[in-house]
N, C-alpha and C positions, 0 to 999 in steps of 0.2 A: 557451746563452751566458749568462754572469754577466756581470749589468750592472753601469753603477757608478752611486752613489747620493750627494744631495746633502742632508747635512740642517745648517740651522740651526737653535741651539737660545737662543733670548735668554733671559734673567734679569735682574730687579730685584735692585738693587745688594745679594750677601750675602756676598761675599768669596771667598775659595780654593777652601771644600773643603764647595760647594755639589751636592749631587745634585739632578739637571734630571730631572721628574719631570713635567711636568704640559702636556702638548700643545694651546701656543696656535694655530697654525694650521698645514696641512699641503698643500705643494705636491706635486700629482702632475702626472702627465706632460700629462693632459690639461687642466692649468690652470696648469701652470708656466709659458708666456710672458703671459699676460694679467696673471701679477702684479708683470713687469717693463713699466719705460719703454726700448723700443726708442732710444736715442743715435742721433742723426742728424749733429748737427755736424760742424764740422770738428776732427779729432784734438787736443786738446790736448797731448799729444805730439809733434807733426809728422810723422805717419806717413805711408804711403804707403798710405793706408789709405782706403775709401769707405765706410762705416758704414750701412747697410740699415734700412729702414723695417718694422716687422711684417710687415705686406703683400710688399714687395717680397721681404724675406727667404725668407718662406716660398715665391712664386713663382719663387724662382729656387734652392729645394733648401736652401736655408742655414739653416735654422730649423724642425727638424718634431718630432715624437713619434712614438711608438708604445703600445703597451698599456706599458711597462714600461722606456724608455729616452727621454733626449732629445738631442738633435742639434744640434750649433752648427756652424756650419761658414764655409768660406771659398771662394769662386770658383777653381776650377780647371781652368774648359775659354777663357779670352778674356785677349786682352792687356788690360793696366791701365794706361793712360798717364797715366791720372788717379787711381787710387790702385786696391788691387784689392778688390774689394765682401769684406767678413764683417759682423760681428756684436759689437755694445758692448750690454751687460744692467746697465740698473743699476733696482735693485729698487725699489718702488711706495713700500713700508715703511720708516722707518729706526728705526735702531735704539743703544739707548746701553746697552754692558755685553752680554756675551751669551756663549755658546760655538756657535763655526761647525762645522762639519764635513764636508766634500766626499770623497765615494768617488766615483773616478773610475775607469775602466777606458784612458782616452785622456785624450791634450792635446794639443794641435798644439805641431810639433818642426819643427826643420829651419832651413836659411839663410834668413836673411830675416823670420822669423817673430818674435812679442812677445806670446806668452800670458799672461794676469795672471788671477788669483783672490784679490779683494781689497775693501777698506773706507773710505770716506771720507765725512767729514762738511764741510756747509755752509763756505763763505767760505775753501777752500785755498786755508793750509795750517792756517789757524788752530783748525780743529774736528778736523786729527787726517788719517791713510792709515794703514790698518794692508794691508799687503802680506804677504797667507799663501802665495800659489804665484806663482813671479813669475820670469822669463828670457830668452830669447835665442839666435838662431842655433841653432847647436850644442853651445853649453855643456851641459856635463853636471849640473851642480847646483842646488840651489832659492835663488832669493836672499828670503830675508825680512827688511823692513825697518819702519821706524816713520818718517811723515814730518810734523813740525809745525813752527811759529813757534819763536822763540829762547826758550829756557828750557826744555826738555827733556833731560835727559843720563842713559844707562842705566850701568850698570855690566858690564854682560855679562855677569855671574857667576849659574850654575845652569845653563845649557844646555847640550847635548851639541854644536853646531856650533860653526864656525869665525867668532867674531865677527870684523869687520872695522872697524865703526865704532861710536861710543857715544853722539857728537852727533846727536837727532834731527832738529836744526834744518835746514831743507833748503838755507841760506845759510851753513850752519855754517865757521866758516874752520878751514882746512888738510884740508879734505874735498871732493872732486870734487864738483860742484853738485848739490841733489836727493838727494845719498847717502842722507841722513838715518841713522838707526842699523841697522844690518844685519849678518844673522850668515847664512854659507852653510851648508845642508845637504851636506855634499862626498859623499854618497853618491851613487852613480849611478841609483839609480833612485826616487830623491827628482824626478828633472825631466826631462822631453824623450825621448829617445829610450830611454834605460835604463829610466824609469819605463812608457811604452809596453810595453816587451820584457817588461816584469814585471807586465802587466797593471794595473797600477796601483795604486792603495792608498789609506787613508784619510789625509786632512790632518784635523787639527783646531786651531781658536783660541779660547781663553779668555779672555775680556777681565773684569774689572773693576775696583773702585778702588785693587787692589793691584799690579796686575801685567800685562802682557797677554802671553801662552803661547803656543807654536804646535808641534805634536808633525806628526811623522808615519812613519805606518805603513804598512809596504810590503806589499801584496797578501799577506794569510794571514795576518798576524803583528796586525789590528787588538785591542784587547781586549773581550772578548764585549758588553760592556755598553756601548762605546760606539756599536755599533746598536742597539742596545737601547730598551727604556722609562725607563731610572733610571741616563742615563750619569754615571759620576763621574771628571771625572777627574784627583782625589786621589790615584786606584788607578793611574795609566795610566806611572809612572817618569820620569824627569825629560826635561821638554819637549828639541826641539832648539833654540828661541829662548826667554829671558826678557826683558824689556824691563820694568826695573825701576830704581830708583834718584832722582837728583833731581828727578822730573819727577811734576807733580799731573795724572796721569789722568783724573783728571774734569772736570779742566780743559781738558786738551789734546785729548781725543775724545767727541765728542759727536755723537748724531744720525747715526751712517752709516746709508749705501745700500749693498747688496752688488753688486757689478762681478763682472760675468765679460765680458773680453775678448778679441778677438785683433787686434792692430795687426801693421804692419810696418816695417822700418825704424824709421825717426823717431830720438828724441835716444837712443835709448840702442842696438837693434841695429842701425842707420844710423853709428851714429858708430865702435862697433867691429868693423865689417864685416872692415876689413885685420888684425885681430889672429888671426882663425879663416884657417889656411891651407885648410882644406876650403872654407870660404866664398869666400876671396879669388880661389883657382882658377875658380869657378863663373861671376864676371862683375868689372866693375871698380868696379864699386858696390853696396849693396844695392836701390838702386831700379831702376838696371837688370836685375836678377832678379829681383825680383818683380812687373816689371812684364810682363817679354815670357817668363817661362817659367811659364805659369800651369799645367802641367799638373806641379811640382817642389810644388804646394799641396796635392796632393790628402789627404796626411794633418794639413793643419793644420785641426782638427777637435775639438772637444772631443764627449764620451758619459758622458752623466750620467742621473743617476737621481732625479728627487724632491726636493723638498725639505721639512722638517718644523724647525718652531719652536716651542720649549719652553721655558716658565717654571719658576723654582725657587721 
């Protein structure tokens, strides 16, 4: 089995068409949760969600390794009347400027579910979210978004996806709340169940003071070098998000921690639970499903591989 693989690669501020070349540190499977902080709180989100302790995680199956994969996972065998147990990773590290790149072979899919793969710094919304993998229920596509304080505004223009909004601002007026700037990957196996069926593929995000980038590539189709020692990617064709325009980048994001989560419900697949008719049928809410049909979890799961970070 081919697994999937998680690398991020940061860099000191040098622009576009920078080759990542020089490996400051490298997580593998047997040191990849030691160099996260396990999330305990309560959701910020409002999920329906129970957020697992290192410890606990790992004793109850939701958090393990192997020689060559790592496992996130979500409670699938007990009702949750109090939220149902998974897993929130936000990293030891932070980091300002950088190129991310997650090969994944899974993500957790399905009603009820709120997978994110994503970036945020100090004092939100003021230090910056950059959201690279990021959905809901049943929807089929990837939603990527930029979420900061007022004075941010993209143009949308460069990317091969369907922009939706330009104001980053997450207050931004005449934009649903939190929207901030967002463009969907409409392909199907960009997110959820389509990207499962297709084994997966590589995401990647380019941040620095020009621009921040987010490509991705569907199982077979990544380019050779972005697993590689010397990714560029200059060479990689044109992103599916740009996130460029009135807005000082270095201003607005600084200092992130990388998130890898899975929530449920809460303000965003809680609120459009009635709009998925697959959903709707399933219960009359999203928290009554995910709370008393815990064995409908069993594929919300992420399997990943590694992570490595590199300097240009």
């Amino acid at each position: 089995m081919h697994l999937p693989v998680l690398a991020l690669l940061a860099l000191s501020a040098r622009g576009a068409h920078a080759v990542y070349s020089v490996l400051s540190e490298s997580y593998t499977p047997d040191t990849f949760f030691s160099k996260f902080d396990f999330f305990t709180g309560a959701d910020p989100t409002h999920g329906h969600v129970a957020y697992q302790s290192h410890r606990d995680a790992y004793l109850a199956g939701l958090a393990s390794h192997d020689s060559s994969s790592i496992f996130i996972g979500a409670d699938a065998t007990a009702l949750a009347p109090n939220g149902r147990k998974a897993v929130r990773l936000e990293s030891k590290k932070r980091y300002t400027h950088g190129l991310f790149l997650l090969d994944a072979t899974h993500v957790p899919a399905g009603c009820g579910t709120w997978p994110a793969f994503w970036t945020f710094g100090p004092n939100w919304p003021s230090s910056g979210e950059i959201d690279i993998m990021e959905g809901v229920n049943n929807m089929p596509e990837n939603n990527i978004a930029l979420h900061t304080s007022p004075g941010c505004v993209v143009t949308g223009a460069g990317g091969t996806g369907a922009v939706r909004t330009k104001n980053c601002d997450v207050n931004a007026a005449g934009q649903p709340a939190n929207e901030g700037c967002s463009t969907r990957d409409l392909r199907p196996s960009a997110f959820g169940a389509g990207f499962n069926a297709n084994r997966g593929g590589l995401y990647a995000m380019e941040w620095n003071s020009e621009a921040i980038k987010v490509w991705f590539f569907p199982r077979g189709s990544a380019p050779a070098d972005a697993m590689g020692a010397r990714p560029a990617p200059e060479n990689w064709g044109p992103p599916v998000a740009v996130f460029q325009g009135a807005c000082n980048i270095d201003e607005r994001f600084r200092e992130h921690r990388i998130v890898i989560n899975t929530s449920f419900c809460g303000d965003w697949a809680g609120s459009v639970w009635g709009q998925s008719a697959e959903c709707a049928a399933k219960a009359a809410s999203c928290v009554d499903w995910v709370a008393n049909h815990p064995k409908a979890f069993k594929g919300a799961y992420w399997r990943i591989l590694g992570l490595r970070v590199f300097s240009s």
